[in-house]
C-alpha positions, 0 to 999 in steps of 0.5 A, spaced: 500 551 492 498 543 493 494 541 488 494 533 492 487 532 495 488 525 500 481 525 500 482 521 494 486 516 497 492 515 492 489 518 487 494 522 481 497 527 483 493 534 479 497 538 474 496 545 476 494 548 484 487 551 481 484 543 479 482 542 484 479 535 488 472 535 487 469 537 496 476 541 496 474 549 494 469 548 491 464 552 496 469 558 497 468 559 489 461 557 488 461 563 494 465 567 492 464 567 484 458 563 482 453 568 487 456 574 482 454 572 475 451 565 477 454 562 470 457 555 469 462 558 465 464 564 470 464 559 477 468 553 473 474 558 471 473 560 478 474 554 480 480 553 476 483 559 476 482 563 482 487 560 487 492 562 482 490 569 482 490 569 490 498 566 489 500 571 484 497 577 488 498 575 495 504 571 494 500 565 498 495 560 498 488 564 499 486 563 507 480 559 506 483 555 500 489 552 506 482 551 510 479 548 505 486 542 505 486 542 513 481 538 513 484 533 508 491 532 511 494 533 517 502 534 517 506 528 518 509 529 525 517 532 525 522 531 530 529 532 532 533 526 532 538 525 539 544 522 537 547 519 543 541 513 543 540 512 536 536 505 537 532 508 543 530 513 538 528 507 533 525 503 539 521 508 541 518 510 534 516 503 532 512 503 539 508 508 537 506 505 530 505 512 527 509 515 522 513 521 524 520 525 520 526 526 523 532 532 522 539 532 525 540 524 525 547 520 522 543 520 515 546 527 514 553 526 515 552 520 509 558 521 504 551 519 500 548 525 502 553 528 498 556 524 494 550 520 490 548 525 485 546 523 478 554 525 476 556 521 483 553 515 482 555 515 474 563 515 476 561 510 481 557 505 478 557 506 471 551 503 470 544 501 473 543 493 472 536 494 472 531 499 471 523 499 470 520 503 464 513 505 463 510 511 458 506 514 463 507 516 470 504 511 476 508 505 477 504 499 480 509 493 483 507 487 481 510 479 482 508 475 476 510 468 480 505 470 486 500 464 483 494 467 481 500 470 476 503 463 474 497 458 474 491 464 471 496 468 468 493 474 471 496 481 471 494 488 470 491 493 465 496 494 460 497 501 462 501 499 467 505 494 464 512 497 464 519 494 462 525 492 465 531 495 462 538 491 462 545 495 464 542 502 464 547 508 464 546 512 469 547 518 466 542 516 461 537 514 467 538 521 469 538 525 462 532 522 459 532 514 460 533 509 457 530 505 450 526 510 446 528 516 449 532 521 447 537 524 453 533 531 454 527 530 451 521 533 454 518 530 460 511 530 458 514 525 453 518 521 457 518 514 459 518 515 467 523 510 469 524 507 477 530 504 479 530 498 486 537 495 486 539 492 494 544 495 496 548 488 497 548 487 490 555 487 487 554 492 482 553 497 489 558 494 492 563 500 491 558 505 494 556 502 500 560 505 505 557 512 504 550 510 507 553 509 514 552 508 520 546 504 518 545 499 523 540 503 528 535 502 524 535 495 524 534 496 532 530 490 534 523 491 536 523 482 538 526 476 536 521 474 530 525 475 525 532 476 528 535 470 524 533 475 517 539 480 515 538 487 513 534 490 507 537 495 504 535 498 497 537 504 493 530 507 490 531 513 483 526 516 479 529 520 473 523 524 471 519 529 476 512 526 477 515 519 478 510 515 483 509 509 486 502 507 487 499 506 494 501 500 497 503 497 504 509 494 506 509 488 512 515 491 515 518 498 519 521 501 514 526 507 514 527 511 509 533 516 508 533 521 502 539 523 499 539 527 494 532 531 490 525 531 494 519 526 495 513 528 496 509 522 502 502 520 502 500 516 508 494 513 509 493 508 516 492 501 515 484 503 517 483 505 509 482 499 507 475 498 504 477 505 500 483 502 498 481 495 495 487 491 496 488 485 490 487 478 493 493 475 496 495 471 491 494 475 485 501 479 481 499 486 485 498 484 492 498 490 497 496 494 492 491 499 492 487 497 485 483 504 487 489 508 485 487 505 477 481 509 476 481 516 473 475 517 477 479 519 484 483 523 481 477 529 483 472 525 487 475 524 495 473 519 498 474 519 505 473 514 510 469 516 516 473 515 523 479 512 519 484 515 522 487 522 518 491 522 512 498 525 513 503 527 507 510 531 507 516 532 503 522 530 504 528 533 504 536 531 503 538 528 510 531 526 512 528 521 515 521 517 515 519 512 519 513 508 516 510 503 519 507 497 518 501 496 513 501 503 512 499 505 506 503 510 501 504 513 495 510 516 494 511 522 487 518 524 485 519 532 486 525 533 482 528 531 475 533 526 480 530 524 486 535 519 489 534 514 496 535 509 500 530 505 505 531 500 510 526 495 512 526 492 518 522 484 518 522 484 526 514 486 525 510 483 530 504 485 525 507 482 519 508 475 522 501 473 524 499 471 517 505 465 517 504 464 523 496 463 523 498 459 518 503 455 521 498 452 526 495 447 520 488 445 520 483 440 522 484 433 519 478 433 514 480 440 511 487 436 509 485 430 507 484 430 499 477 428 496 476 422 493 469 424 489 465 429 489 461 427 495 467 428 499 469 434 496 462 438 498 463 434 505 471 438 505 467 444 503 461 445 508 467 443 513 471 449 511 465 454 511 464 452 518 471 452 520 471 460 517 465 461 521 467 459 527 473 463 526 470 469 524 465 470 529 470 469 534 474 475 532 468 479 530 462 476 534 459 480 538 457 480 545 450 478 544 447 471 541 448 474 534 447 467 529 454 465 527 452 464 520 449 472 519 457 475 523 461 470 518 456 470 511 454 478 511 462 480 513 464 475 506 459 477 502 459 485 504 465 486 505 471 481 503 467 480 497 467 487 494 473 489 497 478 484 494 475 481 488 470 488 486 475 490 480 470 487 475 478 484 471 479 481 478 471 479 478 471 476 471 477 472 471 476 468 478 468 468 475 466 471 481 459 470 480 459 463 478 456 457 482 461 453 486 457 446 485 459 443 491 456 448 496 449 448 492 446 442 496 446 444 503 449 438 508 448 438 515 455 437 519 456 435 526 457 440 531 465 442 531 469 438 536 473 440 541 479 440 537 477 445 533 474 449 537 480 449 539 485 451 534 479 456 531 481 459 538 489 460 537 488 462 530 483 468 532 489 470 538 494 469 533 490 474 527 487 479 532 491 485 535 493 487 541 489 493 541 482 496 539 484 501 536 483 502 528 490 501 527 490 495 528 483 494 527 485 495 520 491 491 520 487 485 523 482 486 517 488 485 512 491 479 514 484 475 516 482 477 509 489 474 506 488 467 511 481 467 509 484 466 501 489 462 501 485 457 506 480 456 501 485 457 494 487 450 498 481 448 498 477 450 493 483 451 487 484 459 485 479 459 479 474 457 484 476 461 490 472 467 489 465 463 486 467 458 493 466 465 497 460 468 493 457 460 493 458 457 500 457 463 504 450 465 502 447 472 504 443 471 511 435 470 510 
């Protein structure tokens, strides 16, 4: 039985079906166990141990108990792939912007499919160049050269610091691991490796030609991106319970399992504010920083008119679409777990950052400033720059006061949601005055050249759609420009007491 609650938005996956996620089965116990005898003792190893019971008696999960994780996640939808137009099927999956399972496609005539077994590839390749290794389960990715990384020395809790290990034999990946492992050592005393190699890289060359045809799934959607070649990368686990944390990807992902299972969980881009991503510039953007705290594991949390979680397993010769900014998480089901994923970079959402970017700024913004009276002059003009820019894409129809749409969305939603981890918090010194904003300074009105550019990066930001997809997909890219706007201007120790500072709570 599915111990998982998506309820608790990339929370870890529990150990036994009958741990259930608080909000789940709780109700159907308390009925069915606690009126019984009423004590505490009773109802909590009903709780725990009645749908196992149900399991053993029944030979399946108990009614109410299926009802119960009905209303938490919804089945990915499963197709059947038409062969004789495999870019039209891409196509056609791309515009939808929904996740979706194919069967019957090319993938499961791979030589891969057959071949890339933990003994296959080991005759194959020999070695793996490089592997990460972590003593518990969750992998979080971090970049260490994003600049909150290399100018603040940022990072993540030690907990999930891992290591990369050099020229890994692949036998040894898949009996145990590497380093300090033993080859068949206890899986609860293993340390959980995850092997991203591209496939480009020599060390694959020998076993490219088993994963293809492959070009389908590179089909182009446009010609944003047509210049950037294709993203193959082979993805291992050695250890059942291998998971990647939540996260979103910035293109259209395809992936094809090859050999063991993967279980899926995918959230849309509107989960956002449950998520709390990591700030654009920090080692671990993308990531999802809720996945870190223990107390998810068993408190769900949904989001209200968010849009439904969707989970499947997939299978050898299967493969997902995921679309961009789609969250996931992705949990190893067997011992060896081997796949391939190609990621196409023609993603319109996926470029609105750069090109939002590439529009430039008014000339006051550029201009460095000489003293600390011109640097207060830089700051009230980006402040207002930024509320110009966010009242034009959240603004309402009625003469609602510019400062109180931009202020309240900073300082209520942007705030706590990138910068509310209290490390995060801390080390950016949130809750410190950013002294050039405390003297408040009349500006004249924006002239027509910034009203203007304000106009073309809220055109280049917004969605073509008011649905919540893309809703939340708006939310995660206004927020990155809003970042790097004022890392630029403020500095990244400063950014986050330049927010908390110059956008002042509405009176």
């Amino acid at each position: 039985a599915s111990g998982h609650v998506c309820g608790a938005a990339g929370s870890q996956r529990v150990k036994r079906s009958h741990r259930r996620a608080k909000g789940g089965t709780d109700s159907f116990h308390r009925g069915s166990l606690g009126a019984w005898d009423g004590g505490k003792n009773l109802a909590v190893w009903g709780r725990r141990a009645l749908p196992a019971v149900c399991a053993v008696i029944m030979g399946t999960r108990c009614a109410l108990q299926r009802q119960a994780e009905a209303r938490l996640t919804v089945p990915i939808d499963r197709r059947v792939f038409d062969r004789s137009s495999p870019e039209g099927v891409v196509r056609a999956a791309v515009a939808t912007r929904s996740p979706v399972v194919f069967s019957g496609s090319q993938v499961e005539e791979w030589a891969a499919v057959r071949s890339w077994t933990p003994s296959g590839l080991a005759d194959a390749v020999g070695s793996f160049p490089a592997v990460g290794e972590l003593d518990g389960t969750l992998f979080v990715h971090r970049d260490p050269d994003r600049l909150m990384g290399r100018g603040l020395s940022m990072g993540l809790p030690p907990v999930y610091d891992y290591t990369v290990a050099k020229n890994v034999s692949v036998r040894h990946f898949f009996a145990g691991g590497s380093g300090t492992n033993a080859p068949g050592a206890d899986a609860g005393t293993r340390r959980r490796q995850k092997l991203v190699g591209k496939l480009s890289e020599a060390a694959y060359g020998t076993i490219d030609a088993d994963a293809q045809p492959r070009g389908f799934l590179s089909a182009r959607t446009s010609m944003l991106n047509s210049h950037l070649p294709e993203d193959a990368s082979i993805w291992a686990a050695g250890a059942r319970g291998t998971t990647m944390s939540t996260h979103y990807d910035v293109g259209h992902t395809w992936v094809a399992q090859v050999h063991g299972r993967k279980r899926w969980t995918l959230w849309p881009p509107s989960w956002w504010r449950v998520m709390r991503p990591y700030p654009h510039h920090h080692p671990a953007w993308r990531q999802a920083e809720l996945s870190f705290e223990d107390r998810w594991r068993t408190e769900p949390t949904p989001c209200e008119g968010c849009g439904e979680c969707m989970e499947t397993v997939l299978r050898p010769g299967e493969l997902l679409y995921v679309p961009p900014f789609w969250w996931h998480r992705v949990e190893s089901l067997e011992e060896a777990d081997i796949a391939l994923s190609v990621v196409n970079w023609d993603a319109e959402e996926g470029s609105r950052f750069e090109r939002a970017v590439a529009l430039g700024l008014p000339p006051h913004l550029l201009a460095t400033p000489a003293n600390d009276a011109e640097l207060a002059l830089r700051a009230a003009a980006t402040t207002r720059f930024l509320r110009l820019l966010l009242h034009a894409l959240l603004g309402e129809p009625t003469n609602r006061d510019i400062r109180d749409v931009s202020d309240a969305y900073v300082r209520n939603v942007l705030l706590p949601t990138r910068f509310g981890e209290p490390t995060v918090a801390a080390q950016l010194r949130c809750n410190e005055a950013f002294t050039p904003c405390m003297a408040p300074l009349e500006l004249p009105t924006a002239d027509v050249d910034e009203l203007k550019l304000v106009g073309e990066v809220a055109r280049t930001l917004a969605p073509p759609g008011a649905d919540t997809v893309s809703n939340g997909v708006l939310h995660l890219v206004l927020q990155d420009f809003i970042e790097n706007l004022v890392s630029f201007v403020a500095g990244q120790e400063s950014m986050c007491a330049f927010l908390h500072t110059c956008f002042r709570a509405p009176e």
